[in-house]
C-alpha positions in Angstrom: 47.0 1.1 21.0 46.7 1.9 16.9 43.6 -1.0 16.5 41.7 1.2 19.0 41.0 4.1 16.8 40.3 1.5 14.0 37.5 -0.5 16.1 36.1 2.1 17.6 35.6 3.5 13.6 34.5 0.0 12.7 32.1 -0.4 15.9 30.5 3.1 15.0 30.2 2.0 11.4 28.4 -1.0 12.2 26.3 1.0 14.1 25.2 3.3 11.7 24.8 0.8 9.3 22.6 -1.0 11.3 20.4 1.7 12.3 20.3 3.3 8.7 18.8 -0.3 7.8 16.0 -0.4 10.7 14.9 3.1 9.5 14.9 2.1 6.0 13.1 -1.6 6.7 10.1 0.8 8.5 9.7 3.0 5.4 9.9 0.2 3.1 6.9 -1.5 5.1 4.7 1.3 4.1 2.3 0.9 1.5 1.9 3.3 -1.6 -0.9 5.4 -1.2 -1.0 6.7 -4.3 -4.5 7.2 -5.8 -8.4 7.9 -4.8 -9.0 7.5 -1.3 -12.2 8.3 0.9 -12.4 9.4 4.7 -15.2 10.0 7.3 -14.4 11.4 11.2 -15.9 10.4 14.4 -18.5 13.4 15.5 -15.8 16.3 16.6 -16.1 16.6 20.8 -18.1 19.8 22.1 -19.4 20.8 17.9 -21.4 17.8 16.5 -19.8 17.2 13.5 -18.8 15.4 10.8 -15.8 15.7 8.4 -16.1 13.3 5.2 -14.4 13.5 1.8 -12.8 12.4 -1.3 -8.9 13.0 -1.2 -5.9 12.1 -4.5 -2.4 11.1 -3.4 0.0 11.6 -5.6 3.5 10.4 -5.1 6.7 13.1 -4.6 10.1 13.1 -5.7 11.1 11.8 -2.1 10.1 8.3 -1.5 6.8 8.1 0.7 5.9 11.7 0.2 2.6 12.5 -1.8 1.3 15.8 -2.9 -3.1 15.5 -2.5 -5.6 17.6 -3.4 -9.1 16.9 -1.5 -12.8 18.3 -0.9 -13.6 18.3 2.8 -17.5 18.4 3.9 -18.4 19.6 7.4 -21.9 18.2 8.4 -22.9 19.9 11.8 -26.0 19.9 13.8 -26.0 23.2 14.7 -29.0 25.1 16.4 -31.4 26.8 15.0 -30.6 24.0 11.9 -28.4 21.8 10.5 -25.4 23.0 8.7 -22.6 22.3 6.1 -19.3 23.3 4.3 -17.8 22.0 1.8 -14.1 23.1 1.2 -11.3 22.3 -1.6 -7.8 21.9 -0.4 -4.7 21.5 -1.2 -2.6 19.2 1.0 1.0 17.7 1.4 2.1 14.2 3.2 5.2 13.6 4.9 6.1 10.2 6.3 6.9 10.2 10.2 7.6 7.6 11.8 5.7 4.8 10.5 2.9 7.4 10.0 1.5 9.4 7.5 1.6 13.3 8.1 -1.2 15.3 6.1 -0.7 19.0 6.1 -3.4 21.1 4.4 -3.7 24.0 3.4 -7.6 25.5 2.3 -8.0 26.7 -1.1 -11.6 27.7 -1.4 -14.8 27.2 0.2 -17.1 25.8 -2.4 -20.5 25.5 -1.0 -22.4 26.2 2.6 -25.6 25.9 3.6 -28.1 27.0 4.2 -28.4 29.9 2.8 -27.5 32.0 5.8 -24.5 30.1 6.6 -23.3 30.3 3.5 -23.3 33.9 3.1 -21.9 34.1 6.9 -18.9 31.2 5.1 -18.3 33.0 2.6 -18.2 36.5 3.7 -15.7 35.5 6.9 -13.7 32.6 4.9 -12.8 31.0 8.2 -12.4 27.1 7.8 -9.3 26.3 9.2 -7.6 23.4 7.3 -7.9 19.7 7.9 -4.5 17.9 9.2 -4.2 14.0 10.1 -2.0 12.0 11.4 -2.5 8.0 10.1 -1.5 5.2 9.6 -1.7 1.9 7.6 -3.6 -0.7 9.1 -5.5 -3.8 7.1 -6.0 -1.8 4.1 -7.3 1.4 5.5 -5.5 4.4 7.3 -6.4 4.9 10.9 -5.5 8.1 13.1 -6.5 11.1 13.9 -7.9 14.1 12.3 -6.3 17.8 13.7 -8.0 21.0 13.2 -9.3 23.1 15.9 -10.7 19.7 17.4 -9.3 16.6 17.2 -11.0 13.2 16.4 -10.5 9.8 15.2 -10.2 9.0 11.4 -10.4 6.3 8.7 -9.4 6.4 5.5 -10.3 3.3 3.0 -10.1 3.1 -1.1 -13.3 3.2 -2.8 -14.6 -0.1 -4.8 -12.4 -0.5 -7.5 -13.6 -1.2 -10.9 -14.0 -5.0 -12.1 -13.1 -5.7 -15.7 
């Protein structure tokens, strides 16, 4: 009856090392995203637009966390004309699961246009902040972008310099 207690403690220790090691073989599989990236959306349902930018990961203290820092641009066919925002933001990326959590938060809107829009932008400051959800996949980050509408998203690193 005394070796019970002591496999049951080794059977839950092999468990837990076990598991520890499957959660820490999917984290290590992720790459390092460190570094300039650039995204686009797919047109956002029920709006007609576009979400593009240029986005900087920088890594945390935890491993597979990054701080960013990005400048969103909202192309949108809107009636009576075509409009567009641009917005800088500040942003903070968690890993989940395998995936890659972006939370942002807006800092400023920078530009609008035209000219009526832009006063409208700036007078109201309502852009809700750009969120995604991604993950890697040959090279790029695939998901989804989450704001007030969802859509897909890619992510991909611009040409990098040749010496």
């Amino acid at each position: 009856m005394a070796h019970i207690p002591r496999r049951l403690a080794l059977a839950t220790l092999a468990t837990i090392v076990c598991c520890s090691g499957a959660l820490a073989q999917t984290s290590a599989k992720l790459p390092d995203i460190s570094g300039p990236w650039q995204f686009k959306t797919d047109v956002l349902p029920n709006k007609g637009c576009i979400i593009s930018g240029e986005i900087e990961f920088r890594k945390g203290v935890k491993p597979f966390d990054y701080a960013c820092t990005f400048v969103s641009r909202e192309d949108c066919d809107r009636e009576p004309e075509k409009t567009f925002t641009e917005v800088k933001q500040s942003c903070f990326v968690r890993e989940i699961n395998g995936e890659f959590d972006i939370t942002s938060k807006v800092e400023a809107i920078t530009d609008a246009g035209p000219d009526w829009f832009k006063r409208e932008m700036l007078a109201t400051m309502l852009y809700e902040p750009d969120n995604f959800r991604v993950h890697p996949k040959a090279g790029e980050l695939t998901g989804t972008f989450k704001s007030i509408r969802q859509a897909p998203v890619k992510f991909w690193r611009g040409n990098d310099l040749v010496s």
